[in-house]
N, C-alpha and C positions, 0 to 999 in steps of 0.2 A: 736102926734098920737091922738090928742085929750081924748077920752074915754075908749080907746083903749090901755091896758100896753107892748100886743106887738104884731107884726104879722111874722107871720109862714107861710113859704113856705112848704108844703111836697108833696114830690111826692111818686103815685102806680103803682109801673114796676109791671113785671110778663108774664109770656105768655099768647096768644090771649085765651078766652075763660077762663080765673079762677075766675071771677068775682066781676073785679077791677073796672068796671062803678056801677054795682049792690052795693058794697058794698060802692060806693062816692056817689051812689043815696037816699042809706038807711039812711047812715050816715046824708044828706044835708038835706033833703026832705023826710025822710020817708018813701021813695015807694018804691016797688018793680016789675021788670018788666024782668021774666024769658024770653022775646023774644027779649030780647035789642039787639040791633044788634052790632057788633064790633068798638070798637072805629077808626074815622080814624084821625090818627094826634097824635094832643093833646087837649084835654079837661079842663075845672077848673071849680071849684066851690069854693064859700068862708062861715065860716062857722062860727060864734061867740062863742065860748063856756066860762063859768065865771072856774076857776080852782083857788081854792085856794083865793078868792076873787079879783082874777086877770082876767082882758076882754081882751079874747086872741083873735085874728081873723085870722083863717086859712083860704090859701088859697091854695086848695088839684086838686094837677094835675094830671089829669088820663091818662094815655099815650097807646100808640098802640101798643099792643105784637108784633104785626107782624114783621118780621125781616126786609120788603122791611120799614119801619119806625123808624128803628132803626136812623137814620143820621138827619130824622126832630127832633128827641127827645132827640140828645144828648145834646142840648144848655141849656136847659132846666133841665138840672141839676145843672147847674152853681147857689148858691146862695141858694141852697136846706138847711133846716134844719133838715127835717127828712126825709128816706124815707122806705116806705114800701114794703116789699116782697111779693106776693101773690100767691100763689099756689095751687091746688087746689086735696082735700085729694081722690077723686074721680077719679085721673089721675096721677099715679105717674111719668109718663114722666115731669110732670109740678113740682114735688117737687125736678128732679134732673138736670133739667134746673136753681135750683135756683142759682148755683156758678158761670155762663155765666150773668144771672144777677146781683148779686153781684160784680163780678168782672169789669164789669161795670159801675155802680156806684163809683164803689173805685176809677175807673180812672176819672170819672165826677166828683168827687164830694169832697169837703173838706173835710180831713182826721177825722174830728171832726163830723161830720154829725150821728146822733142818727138812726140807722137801727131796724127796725123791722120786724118778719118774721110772717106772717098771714097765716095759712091754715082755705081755705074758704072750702064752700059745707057740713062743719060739718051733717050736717042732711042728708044727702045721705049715701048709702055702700063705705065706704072708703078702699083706695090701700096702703095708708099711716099713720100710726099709729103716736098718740099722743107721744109715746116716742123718734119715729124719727124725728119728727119735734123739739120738744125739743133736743133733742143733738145737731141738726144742729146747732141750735138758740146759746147755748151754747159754740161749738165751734168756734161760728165766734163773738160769742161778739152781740149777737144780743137780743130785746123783741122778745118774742113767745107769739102768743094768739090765737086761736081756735075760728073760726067764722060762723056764718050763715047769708050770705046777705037774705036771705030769710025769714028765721025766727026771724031777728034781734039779735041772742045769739052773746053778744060779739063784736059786732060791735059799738058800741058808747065808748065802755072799751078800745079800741082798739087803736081810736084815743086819746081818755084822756091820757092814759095812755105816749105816742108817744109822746105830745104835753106838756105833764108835767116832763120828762123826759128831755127835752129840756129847759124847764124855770127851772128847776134844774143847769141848767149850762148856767147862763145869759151869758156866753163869745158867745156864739155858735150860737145867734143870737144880740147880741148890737157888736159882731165883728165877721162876719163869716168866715173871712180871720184869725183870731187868731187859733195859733200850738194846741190848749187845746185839749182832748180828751177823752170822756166819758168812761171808763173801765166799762161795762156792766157787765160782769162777775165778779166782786166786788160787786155789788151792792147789794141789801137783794137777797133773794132767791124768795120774790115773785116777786119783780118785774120780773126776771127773768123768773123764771118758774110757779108761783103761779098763774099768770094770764092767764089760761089755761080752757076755760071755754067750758064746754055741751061735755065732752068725749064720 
């Protein structure tokens, strides 16, 4: 891989409109574009980050809430190492759609795959409270982290976090097909819940 220690696939489900291009855009490129129009398909971006004096290169697939998209997006979990949940705290219908997309995932994706649960919009009147996004995250074994694609709170932490969590467990990408599997809910309590940023 030449320069490169290792590279990462992850994918950002979630339903249309939670601000899963917004927060691949912020993340990749810095910008912000509250008119971005819905993704159709699937999208990617690749993204170099040093972690730990290790040059990781991700490359982060944005995919199509819409349900008619559902069957172009499922291949494309095949080989994932992490994936991200996104929901958006401004629309609680989007925070309890997250188990149709989890549940999904789980059938796409190797039983080892590092999940994480993102509530985006932080900076708006939120429907869905810091504490229930935590439990969720909790109960299924997942990262929780509080995000603004707009304000940037959070959203660089978010992937670090995702992507370190993963080189934590070299099986999970030098053999993606290997049984190993990350017990989240063991882990410190911040990884967990401590990275919970702009309440």
């Amino acid at each position: 891989m030449g320069d490169v220690d290792a590279e990462l696939k992850i994918l950002i489900i979630g339903d249309s409109n939670c601000g899963k291009s917004c927060l691949l855009m912020r993340f990749t490129d810095d910008t912000f574009d509250e008119h971005m129009g819905p993704t159709i398909g699937v999208d990617f971006k690749n993204k170099m980050l040093t972690l730990n004096g290790q040059q990781v290169k991700l490359t982060v697939w944005d995919t199509a809430g819409q349900d008619r998209f559902k069957t172009l997006t499922a291949s494309y979990y095949r080989g994932a190492h992490g994936v991200i949940l996104v929901y958006d705290v401004t629309r609680r219908a989007t925070f309890e759609h997250i188990i149709p997309w989890l549940n999904e995932a789980n059938v796409y994706c190797d039983d080892n795959v590092v999940k994480m649960l993102v509530a985006n919009k932080i900076d708006e009147p939120r429907q869905v409270s810091t504490d229930e996004g935590r439990a969720l995250a909790r109960e299924k074994n997942m990262l929780f982290i509080e995000c603004s694609a707009k304000t940037k709170v959070g959203v660089q932490q978010a992937f670090e976090e995702l992507a370190q969590q993963v080189l934590d467990t070299p099986e999970l990408y030098q053999s993606p097909s290997s049984g190993a599997g990350v017990d989240v809910s063991s882990s410190s309590s911040g990884q967990l819940n401590g990275d919970v940023c702009g309440c």
